[in-house]
C-alpha positions in Angstrom: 33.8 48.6 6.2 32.4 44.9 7.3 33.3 42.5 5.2 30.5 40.9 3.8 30.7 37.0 4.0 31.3 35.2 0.6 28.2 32.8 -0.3 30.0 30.1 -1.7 32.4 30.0 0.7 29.7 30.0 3.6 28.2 27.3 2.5 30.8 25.1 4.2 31.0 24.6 7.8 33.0 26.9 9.6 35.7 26.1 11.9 35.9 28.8 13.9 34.6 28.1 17.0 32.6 29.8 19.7 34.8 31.3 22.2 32.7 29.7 25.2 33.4 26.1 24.2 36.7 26.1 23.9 38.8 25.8 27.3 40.5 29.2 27.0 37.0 29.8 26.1 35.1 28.6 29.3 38.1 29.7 31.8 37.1 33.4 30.9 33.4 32.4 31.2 34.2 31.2 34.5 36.5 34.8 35.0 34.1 37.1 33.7 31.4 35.9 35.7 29.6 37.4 38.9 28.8 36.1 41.7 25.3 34.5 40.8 24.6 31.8 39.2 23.7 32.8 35.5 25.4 36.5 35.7 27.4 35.9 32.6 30.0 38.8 32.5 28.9 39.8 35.7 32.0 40.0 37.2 32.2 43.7 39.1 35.6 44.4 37.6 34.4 44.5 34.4 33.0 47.9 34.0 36.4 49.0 35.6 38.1 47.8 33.1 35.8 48.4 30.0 35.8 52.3 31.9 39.9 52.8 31.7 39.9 51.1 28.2 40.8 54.1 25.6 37.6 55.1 24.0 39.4 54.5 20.5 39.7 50.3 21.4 36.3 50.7 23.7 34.2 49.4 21.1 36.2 46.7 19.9 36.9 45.3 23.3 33.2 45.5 24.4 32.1 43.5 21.5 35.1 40.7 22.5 33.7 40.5 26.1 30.2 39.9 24.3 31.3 36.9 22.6 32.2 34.6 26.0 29.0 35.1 27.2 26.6 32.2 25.5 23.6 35.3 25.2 24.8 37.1 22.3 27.0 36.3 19.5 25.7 32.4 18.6 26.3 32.2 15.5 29.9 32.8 15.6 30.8 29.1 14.6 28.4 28.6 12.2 28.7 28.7 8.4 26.9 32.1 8.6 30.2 33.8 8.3 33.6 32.2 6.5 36.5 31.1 8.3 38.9 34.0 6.7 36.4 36.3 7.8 38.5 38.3 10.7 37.0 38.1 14.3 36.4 42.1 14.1 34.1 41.6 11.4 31.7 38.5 12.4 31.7 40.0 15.8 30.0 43.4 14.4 27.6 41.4 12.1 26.3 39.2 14.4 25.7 42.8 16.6 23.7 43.2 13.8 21.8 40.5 13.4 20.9 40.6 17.3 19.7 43.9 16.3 17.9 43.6 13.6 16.4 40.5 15.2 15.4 43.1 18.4 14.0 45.7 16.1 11.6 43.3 14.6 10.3 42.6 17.7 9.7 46.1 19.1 8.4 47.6 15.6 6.1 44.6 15.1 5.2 43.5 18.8 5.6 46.3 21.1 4.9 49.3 19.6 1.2 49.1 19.7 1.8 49.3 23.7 4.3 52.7 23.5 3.4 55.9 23.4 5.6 59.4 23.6 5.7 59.5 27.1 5.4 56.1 28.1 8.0 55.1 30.7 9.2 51.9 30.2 11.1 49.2 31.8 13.3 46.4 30.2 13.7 43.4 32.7 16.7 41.4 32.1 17.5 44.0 29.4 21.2 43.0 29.1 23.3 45.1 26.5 19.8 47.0 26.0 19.4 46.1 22.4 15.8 45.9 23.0 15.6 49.0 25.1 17.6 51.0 22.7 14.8 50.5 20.4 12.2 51.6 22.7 14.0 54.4 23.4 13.4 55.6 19.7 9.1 55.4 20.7 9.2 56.7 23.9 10.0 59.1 26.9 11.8 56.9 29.0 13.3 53.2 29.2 15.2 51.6 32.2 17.1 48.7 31.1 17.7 46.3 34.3 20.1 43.2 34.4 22.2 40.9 37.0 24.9 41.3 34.8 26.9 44.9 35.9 29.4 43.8 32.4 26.6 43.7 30.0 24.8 47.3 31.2 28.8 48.5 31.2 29.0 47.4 27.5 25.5 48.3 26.6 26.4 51.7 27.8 29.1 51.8 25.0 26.9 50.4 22.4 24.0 51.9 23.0 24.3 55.8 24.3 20.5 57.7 24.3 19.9 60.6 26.6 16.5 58.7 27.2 18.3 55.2 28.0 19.3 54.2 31.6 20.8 50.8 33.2 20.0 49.7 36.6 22.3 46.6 37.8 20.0 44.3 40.2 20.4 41.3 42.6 18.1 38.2 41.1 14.7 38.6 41.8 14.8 42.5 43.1 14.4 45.8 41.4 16.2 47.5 44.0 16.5 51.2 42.7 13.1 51.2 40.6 10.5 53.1 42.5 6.7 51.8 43.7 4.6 52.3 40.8 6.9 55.0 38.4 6.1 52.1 35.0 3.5 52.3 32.3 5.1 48.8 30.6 7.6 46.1 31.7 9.0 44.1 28.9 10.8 40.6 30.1 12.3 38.8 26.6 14.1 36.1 26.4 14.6 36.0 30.5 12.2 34.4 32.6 13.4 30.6 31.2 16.7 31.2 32.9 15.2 31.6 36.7 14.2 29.5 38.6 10.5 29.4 40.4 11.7 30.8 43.4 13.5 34.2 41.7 10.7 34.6 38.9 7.8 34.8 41.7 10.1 37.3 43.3 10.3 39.4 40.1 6.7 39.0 39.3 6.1 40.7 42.5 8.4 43.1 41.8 7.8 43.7 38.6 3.8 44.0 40.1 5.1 46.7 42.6 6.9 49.0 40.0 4.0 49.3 37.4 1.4 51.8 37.7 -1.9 50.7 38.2 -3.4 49.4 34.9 0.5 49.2 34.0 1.1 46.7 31.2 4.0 43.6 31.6 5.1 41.9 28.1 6.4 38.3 29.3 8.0 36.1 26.9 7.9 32.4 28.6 9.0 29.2 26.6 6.4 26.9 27.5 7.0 23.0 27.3 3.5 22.6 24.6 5.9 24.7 22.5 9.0 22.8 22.4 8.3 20.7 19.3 8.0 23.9 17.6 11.0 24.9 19.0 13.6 24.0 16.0 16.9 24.8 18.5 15.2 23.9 22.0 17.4 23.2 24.6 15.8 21.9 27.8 18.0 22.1 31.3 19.0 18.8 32.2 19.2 18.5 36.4 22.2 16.0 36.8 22.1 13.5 39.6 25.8 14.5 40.4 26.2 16.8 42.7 29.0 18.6 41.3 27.8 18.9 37.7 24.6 19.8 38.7 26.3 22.9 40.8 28.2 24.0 38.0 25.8 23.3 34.9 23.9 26.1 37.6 26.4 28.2 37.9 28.3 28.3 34.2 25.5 26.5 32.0 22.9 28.2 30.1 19.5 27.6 32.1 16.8 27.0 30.0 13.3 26.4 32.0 10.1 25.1 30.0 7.3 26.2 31.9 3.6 24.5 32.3 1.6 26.4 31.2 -1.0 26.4 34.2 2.1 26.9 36.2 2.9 30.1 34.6 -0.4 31.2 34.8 -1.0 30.6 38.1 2.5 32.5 38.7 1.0 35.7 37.3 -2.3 35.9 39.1 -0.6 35.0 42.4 1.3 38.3 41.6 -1.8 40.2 41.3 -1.7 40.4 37.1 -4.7 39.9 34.8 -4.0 37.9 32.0 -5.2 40.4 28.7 -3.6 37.8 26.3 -1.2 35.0 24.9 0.1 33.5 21.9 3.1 32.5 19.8 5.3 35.6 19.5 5.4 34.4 15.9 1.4 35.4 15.6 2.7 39.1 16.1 5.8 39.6 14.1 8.2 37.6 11.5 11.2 37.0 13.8 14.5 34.8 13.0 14.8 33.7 15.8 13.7 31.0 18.3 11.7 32.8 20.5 8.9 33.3 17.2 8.1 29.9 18.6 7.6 30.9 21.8 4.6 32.4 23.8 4.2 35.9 24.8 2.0 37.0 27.6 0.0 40.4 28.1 -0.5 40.9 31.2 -1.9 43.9 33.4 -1.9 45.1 37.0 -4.9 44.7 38.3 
């Protein structure tokens, strides 16, 4: 059993601190990652390894190779969760919360665009929290990422008959066929890419839809980052060297325009159905209630 965390001893900061900030911390950042900038545990080894681990210590160990990577587990070393609390334990409740957080959103957001034999595609799906849900509504769901270590550990965490992974290069869909989608979902991804690889995706994204296919784009735009309590905005550094490895290692975070973004998706050949502050739709604790969501549909 998960020990619960005590209230008044969370109400003081905690000291433990998130294993990407420390230097033992962002050395095994650096490690685990793949060869593209932003692949965060994409390092090819990595399913290898999480593969030979014995299944008893499987679980455990996927959910420690979760916690380098600055995607998931955020709330590590915060006073959400005591300082005597052991690792095990705050590691499996914030799994938890990301899930919770994930169900929200496809119970209260995406549903209404599922049916039983909807096929489905998860851009950027990483551990397929999101897609596992789906899964549960649906006959099929694809979860694609850059990142071969987080489809490797979603594939522990998250085991449906129904639920595939596909790793990708940036930009491609290499593996998805021409028009085999009735709904792409892209959450909480397209602010980490640059204008070059989203246009790519959209295209692709365009090409694996079925005609009238739906796409469910979440895209921070800049109007919304006063709403934004925990914004972070990417910060292009004049030297050279920083700016290579705040690329490479940093968390991206892109606020788009939003005639930018717009114009992004009809040059890909989508109609815009809708937008809006995911928060219209659903009751999410998390940032991206803030945030816009865009229905689009393949014209």
């Amino acid at each position: 059993m998960i020990a619960q965390p005590d209230t008044a001893t969370a109400s003081r900061k905690s000291t433990r601190q998130l294993p990407f900030t420390s230097v033992a911390g962002r050395m095994l950042l650096v490690l685990t990652n793949g060869p593209a900038d932003q692949s965060f545990l994409g390092n090819p080894l990595l399913p290898i390894l999480i593969r030979r681990m014995p299944e008893a210590h499987r679980r455990r160990f996927v959910l420690r190779l979760l916690s380098i990577s600055p995607h998931y587990f955020t709330e590590i070393g915060s006073d959400r969760y005591p300082p005597p609390m052991p690792m095990r334990d705050v590691l499996e409740l914030e799994l938890a919360r990301n899930v919770l957080s994930r169900r929200q959103l496809a119970d209260e957001v995406i549903a209404p665009f599922l049916n039983p034999g909807s096929r489905v595609l998860d851009f950027g799906s990483g551990i397929g929290i999101l897609a596992s849900h789906m899964a549960d509504r649906c006959a099929q769901v694809t979860g694609v990422d850059i990142s071969c270590g987080a489809i490797a550990c979603g594939r522990v965490l998250f085991p449906k008959p129904n639920l595939g992974f596909v790793a990708v290069a940036r930009g491609q869909l290499v593996g998805v066929a021409d028009q085999c989608m009735d709904l792409v979902t892209a959450i909480a991804v397209m602010q980490h890419m640059d204008d070059v690889a989203l246009a790519s995706t959209l295209q692709e994204i365009h090409r694996v839809l079925v005609p009238g296919g739906m796409a469910l784009c979440h895209v921070p735009l800049a109007e919304s980052l006063v709403a934004t309590p925990k914004a972070t905005q990417h910060q292009d550094r004049r030297n050279p060297v920083t700016r290579l490895l705040q690329r490479r290692y940093g968390l991206l975070m892109l606020y788009r325009d939003r005639a930018q973004i717009e114009a992004m998706f009809q040059n890909a050949g989508f109609v815009i159905e809708s937008s809006g502050s995911i928060g219209e739709r659903a009751e999410i604790e998390d940032d991206i209630a803030h945030q816009h969501l865009f229905v689009l549909k393949r014209a």
